[in-house]
Residue, then its C-alpha position, 0 to 999 in steps of 0.5 A: x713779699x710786700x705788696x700794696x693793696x690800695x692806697x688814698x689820698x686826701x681830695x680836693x673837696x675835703x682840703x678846701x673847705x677846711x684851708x678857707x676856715x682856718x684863714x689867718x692860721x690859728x696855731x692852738x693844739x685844738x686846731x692841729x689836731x682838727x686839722x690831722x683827725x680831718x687829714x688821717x681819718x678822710x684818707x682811712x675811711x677812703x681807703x677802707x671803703x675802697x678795699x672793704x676791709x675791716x678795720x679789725x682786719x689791720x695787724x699793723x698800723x705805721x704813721x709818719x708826722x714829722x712837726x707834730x707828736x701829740x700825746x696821745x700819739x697819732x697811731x693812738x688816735x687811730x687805733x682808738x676811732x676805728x676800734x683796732x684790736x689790742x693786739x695791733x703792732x703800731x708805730x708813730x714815726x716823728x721828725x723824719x722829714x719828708x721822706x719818711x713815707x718810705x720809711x713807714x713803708x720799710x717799717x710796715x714790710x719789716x713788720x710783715x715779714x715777721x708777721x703771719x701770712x696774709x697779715x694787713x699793714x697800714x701806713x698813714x704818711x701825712x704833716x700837719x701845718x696848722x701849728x708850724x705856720x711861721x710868724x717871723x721875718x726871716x726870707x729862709x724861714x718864710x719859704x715853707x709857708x709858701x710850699x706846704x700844705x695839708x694833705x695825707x695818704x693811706x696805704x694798705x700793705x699786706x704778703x696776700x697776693x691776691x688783692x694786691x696792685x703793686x709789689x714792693x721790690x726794694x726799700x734803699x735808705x741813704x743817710x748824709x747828716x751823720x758825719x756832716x754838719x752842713x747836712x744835718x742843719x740843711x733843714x733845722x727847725x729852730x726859734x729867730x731872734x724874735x723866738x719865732x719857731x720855723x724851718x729854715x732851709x739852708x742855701x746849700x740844700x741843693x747841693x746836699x740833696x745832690x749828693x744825697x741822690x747819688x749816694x741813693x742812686x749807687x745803692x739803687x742801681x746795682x738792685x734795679x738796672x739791667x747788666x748793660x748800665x752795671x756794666x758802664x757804671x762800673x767802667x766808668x767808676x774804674x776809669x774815674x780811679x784811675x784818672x783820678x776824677x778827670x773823667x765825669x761820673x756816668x750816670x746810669x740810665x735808670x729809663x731802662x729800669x722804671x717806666x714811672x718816676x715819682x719824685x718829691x715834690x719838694x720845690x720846682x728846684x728840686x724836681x729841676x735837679x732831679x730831672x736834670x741829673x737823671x736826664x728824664x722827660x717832661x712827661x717823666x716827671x709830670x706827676x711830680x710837677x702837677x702834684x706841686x702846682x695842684x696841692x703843694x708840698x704835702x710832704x711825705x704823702x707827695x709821692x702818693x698823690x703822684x701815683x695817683x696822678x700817673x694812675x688817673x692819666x690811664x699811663x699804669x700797665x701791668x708790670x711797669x715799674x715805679x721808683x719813688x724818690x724822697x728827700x727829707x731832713x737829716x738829711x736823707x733820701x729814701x727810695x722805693x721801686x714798686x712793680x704794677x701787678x693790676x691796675x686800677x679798676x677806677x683809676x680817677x677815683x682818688x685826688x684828682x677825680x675833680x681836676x685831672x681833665x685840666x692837668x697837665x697845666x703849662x707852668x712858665x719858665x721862672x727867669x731873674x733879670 
């Protein structure tokens, strides 16, 4: 069995001094790389300082980037700072979106079962923005300007129970862009008619990331929900063949499933959609609102922060469930459910131990007139 033994998140006093320094963008590869060296080793040294792990300790190293695949790679880089062993299995995951945190996870929990008891996997989930500022015109390509940021995080995972926080209960992965084209192209990076390099975000993206969703969610909740919603689901799926789809879809109750919802924070239409969909609460998804409004999206590392966020506002009990949600380009969306095994012993010792007292903020409806 997977489990998470500690994880960390880049803070607010490393990110600011770096984003005023680098005002207007500089794009070179020297910059990209100062920005990720800042990015990965504050979140690693964090995490080794927190567990007091040796980083001759780690078995296993698994990174995630998606714009940016230097040579030599990122688990590279690391391994050649903190002086890893030779031995050490290391993958760098590129150009997965913003959902690939939970396929490095899924990696390193592969990885470990095949590893000897006790062995220590660590996960880095970051992107780097430096050099994929885009410098066009074009209004679908501007948007990620507006909604990335810098940010990482570092997760420690290991089959040792004895220090772990979190269990890893379930790993779902749904793919949509194999056989559709709308969903393969609903996040492209690709040159304007001036050769500007930028992502351009499709007006249908809602759409697929819905239906991305519910394929997700047909995967998940078999694995998670009690009979009761098994049982509605499938009488409701019956009656929608029968009917021929005159009858709407139930949608389970995954309320009954996880007490903590950690939703990408993609956009505001994104985290709207899912709230509606899964009919959750303000407070539900808090985290992931907050995240946005505090450090924007940080892509694969967003769901991390909004761990720590649910942990600095003391809501995380002994055996509550969480389910991470991400989407990302392809298009996918990869989804994980953890159950709390022990708190943290300093639950505002992470990104939020400067701001958490003014969270949550009030955030103003968005109107079109």
């Amino acid at each position: 069995m997977t489990r998470l033994l500690e994880r960390s998140g880049l803070g607010e006093e490393t990110c600011l001094p770096y984003a005023q320094h680098y005002i207007p963008p500089s794009r070179d590869l020297e910059s990209s790389r100062a920005e990720a060296e800042l990015v990965i080793f504050s979140a690693i040294d964090d995490l080794l300082a927190k567990t007091k792990v040796s980083p001759q300790e780690i078995d296993i190293l698994v990174v995630n980037c998606s714009l940016f695949a230097p040579t030599p790679s990122f688990t590279d880089m690391i391994m050649h700072r903190y002086k890893l062993r030779e031995d050490v299995r290391n993958v760098h995951l590129a150009g997965m979106g913003c959902s690939a945190g939970m396929i490095s996870v899924e990696c390193a929990r592969n990885l470990l079962q095949v590893a000897p008891h006790g062995a220590k996997a660590l996960v880095v989930s970051t992107e780097t923005i430096t050099p994929n500022y885009y410098m066009g015109r074009e209004r679908a390509m501007l948007l990620p300007n507006c909604l990335f940021r810098m940010g990482g995080a570092a997760a420690l995972l290991s089959t040792d129970r004895s220090k772990a926080r979190f269990r890893l209960a379930r790993v779902v992965r749904t793919l949509r862009g194999g056989a559709s084209d709308a969903a393969y192209r609903c996040v492209y990076q690709e040159e304007d008619e001036r050769g500007n390099v930028g992502i351009n975000l499709s007006k249908d993206l809602m759409n697929i990331a819905g239906d991305a969703l519910k394929a997700n969610i047909t995967a998940m909740g078999p694995l998670v929900l009690p009979a009761s919603e098994q049982l509605l689901f499938a009488l409701s799926f019956i009656a929608r063949k029968v009917l021929n789809n005159r009858i709407k879809p139930y949608i389970p109750d995954f309320r009954t499933a996880f007490e903590h919802f950690c939703i990408h924070a993609g956009g505001r239409a994104v985290i709207d959609e899912l709230q509606r969909s899964l009919t959750l609460s303000d407070e539900q998804v808090e985290a992931s609102r907050m995240t946005l409004h505090r450090f924007g999206n940080t892509s694969s590392s967003s769901l991390w922060y909004e761990l720590a966020y649910v942990e600095a506002k003391g809501r995380m009990r002994r055996g509550d469930r969480v389910w991470m949600i991400g989407f990302g380009s392809g298009f996918k969306c990869n989804s994980a459910a953890w159950e709390c095994i022990r708190p943290a012993p300093n639950a505002q010792d992470g990104p939020w131990a400067n701001c958490i007292h003014r969270y949550p903020v009030h955030i103003p409806d968005v109107l079109n007139h």
